[in-house]
PLY file of the C-alpha trace (Angstrom):
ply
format ascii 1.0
element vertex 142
property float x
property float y
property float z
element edge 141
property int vertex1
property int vertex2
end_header
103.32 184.72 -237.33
106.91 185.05 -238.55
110.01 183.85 -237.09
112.85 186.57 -236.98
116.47 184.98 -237.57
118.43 187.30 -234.94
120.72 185.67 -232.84
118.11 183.29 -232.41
114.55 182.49 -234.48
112.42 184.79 -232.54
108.53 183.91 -232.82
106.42 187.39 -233.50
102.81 187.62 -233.89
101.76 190.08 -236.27
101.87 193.19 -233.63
105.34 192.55 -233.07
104.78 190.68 -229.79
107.16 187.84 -229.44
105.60 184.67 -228.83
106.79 182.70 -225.57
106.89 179.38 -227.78
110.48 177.74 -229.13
110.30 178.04 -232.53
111.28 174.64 -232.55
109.04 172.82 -231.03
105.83 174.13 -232.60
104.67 172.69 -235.10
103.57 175.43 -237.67
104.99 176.79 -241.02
105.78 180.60 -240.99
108.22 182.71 -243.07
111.86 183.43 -241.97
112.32 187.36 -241.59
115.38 188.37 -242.25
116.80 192.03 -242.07
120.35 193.19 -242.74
122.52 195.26 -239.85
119.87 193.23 -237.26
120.88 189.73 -236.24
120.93 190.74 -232.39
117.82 190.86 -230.43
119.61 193.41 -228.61
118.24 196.58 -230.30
115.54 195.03 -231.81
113.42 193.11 -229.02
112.37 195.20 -225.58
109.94 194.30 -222.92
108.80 191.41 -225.45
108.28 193.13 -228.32
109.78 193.75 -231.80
110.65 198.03 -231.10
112.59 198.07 -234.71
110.25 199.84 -237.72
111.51 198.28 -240.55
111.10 194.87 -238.33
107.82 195.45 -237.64
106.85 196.93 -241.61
107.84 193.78 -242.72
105.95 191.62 -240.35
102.90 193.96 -240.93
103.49 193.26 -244.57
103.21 189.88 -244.23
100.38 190.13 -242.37
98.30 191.94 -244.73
99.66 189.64 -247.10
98.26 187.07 -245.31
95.10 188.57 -245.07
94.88 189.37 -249.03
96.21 186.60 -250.56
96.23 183.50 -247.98
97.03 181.06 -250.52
100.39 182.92 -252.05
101.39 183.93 -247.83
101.76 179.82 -247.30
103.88 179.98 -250.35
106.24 182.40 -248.64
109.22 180.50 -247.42
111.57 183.41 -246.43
111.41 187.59 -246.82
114.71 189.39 -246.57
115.57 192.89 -246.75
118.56 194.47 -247.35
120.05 197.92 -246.65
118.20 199.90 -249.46
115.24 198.26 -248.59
114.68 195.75 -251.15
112.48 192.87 -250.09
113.45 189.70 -251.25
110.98 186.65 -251.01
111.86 182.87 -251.51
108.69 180.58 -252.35
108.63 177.01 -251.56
107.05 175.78 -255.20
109.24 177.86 -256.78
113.01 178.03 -258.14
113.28 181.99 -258.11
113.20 184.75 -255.76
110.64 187.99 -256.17
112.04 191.32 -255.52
110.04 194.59 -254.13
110.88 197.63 -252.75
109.60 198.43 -249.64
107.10 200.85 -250.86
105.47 198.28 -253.49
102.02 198.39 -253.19
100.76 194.68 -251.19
97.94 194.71 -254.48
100.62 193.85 -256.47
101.11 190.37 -255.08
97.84 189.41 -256.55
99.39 189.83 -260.10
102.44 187.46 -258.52
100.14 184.34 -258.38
98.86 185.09 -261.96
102.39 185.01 -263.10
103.45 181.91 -261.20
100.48 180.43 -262.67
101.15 181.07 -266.01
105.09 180.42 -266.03
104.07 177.39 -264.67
101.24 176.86 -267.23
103.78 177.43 -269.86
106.34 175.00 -268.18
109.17 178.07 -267.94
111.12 178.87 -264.63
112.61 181.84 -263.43
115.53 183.36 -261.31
113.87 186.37 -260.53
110.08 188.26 -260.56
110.84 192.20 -259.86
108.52 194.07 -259.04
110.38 197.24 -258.38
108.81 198.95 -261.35
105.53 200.53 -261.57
103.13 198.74 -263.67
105.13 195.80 -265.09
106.38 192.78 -263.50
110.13 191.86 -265.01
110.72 187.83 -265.40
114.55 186.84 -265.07
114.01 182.96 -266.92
115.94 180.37 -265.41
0 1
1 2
2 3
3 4
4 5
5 6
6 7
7 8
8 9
9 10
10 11
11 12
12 13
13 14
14 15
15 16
16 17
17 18
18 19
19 20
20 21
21 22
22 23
23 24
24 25
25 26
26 27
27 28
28 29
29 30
30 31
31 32
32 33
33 34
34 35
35 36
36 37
37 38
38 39
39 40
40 41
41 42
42 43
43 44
44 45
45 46
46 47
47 48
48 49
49 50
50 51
51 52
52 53
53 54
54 55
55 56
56 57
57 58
58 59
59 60
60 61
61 62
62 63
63 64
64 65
65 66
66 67
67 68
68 69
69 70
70 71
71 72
72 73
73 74
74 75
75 76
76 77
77 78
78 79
79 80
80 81
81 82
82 83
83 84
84 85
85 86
86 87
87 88
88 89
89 90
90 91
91 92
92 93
93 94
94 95
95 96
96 97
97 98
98 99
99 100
100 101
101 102
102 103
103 104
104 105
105 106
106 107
107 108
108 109
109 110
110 111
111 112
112 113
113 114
114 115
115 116
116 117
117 118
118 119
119 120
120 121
121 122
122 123
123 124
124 125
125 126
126 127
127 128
128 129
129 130
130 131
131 132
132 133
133 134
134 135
135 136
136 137
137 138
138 139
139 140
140 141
């Protein structure tokens, strides 16, 4: 489940259908989705379900996530992706924010919660994890 900030959270499961719940009223914990040039269900929600691709990418991405890593996807606070598609995810036990591109490999998350672990081991905070690059993971310290 994700919740879709258009012009209004919008409940999705993770095929895209939208959930006949209000968001507010439920009482779960799932990411904010947030995609740049869509903040209108017009366009992006027909019939009662999510008809964008880079929409539905992410939520699948979350999903398999999810799936993965359970334990890091409850971590995930809020996913936003911009116009190149960067993806940029807030934590909730975390001060920084973790960049991907779209294409990053979902694998790679499992070397995120080894790093969290051991900047937190360490006692250092961060600004940013990037994981744009292949085979490294840059740390931004905060």
């Amino acid at each position: 489940i994700a919740l879709i900030a258009l012009d209004r959270l919008t409940p999705v499961d993770s095929t895209g259908i939208v959930l006949p719940v209000n968001p507010f009223h439920a009482r779960w914990d799932a990411p904010v989705l947030k995609v740049a040039g869509r903040t209108t269900t017009s366009g992006i929600v027909h019939g009662g379900r999510v008809r964008d691709e880079v929409v539905n990418g992410a939520v699948a991405w979350l999903t398999e996530v999810g799936r993965r890593y359970p334990e890091l996807a409850g971590e995930i606070s809020s996913l936003e992706i911009d116009r190149e598609g960067t993806l940029t995810l807030r934590l909730v036990h975390a001060p920084g924010e973790v960049l991907l591109a779209r294409e990053t490999p979902v694998d790679k998350m499992a070397l995120v919660d080894d790093v969290l672990r051991d900047l937190r081991k360490k006692g250092v905070t961060f600004t940013r994890l990037d994981l744009r690059f292949p085979d490294q993971i840059v740390v931004r310290r905060g």
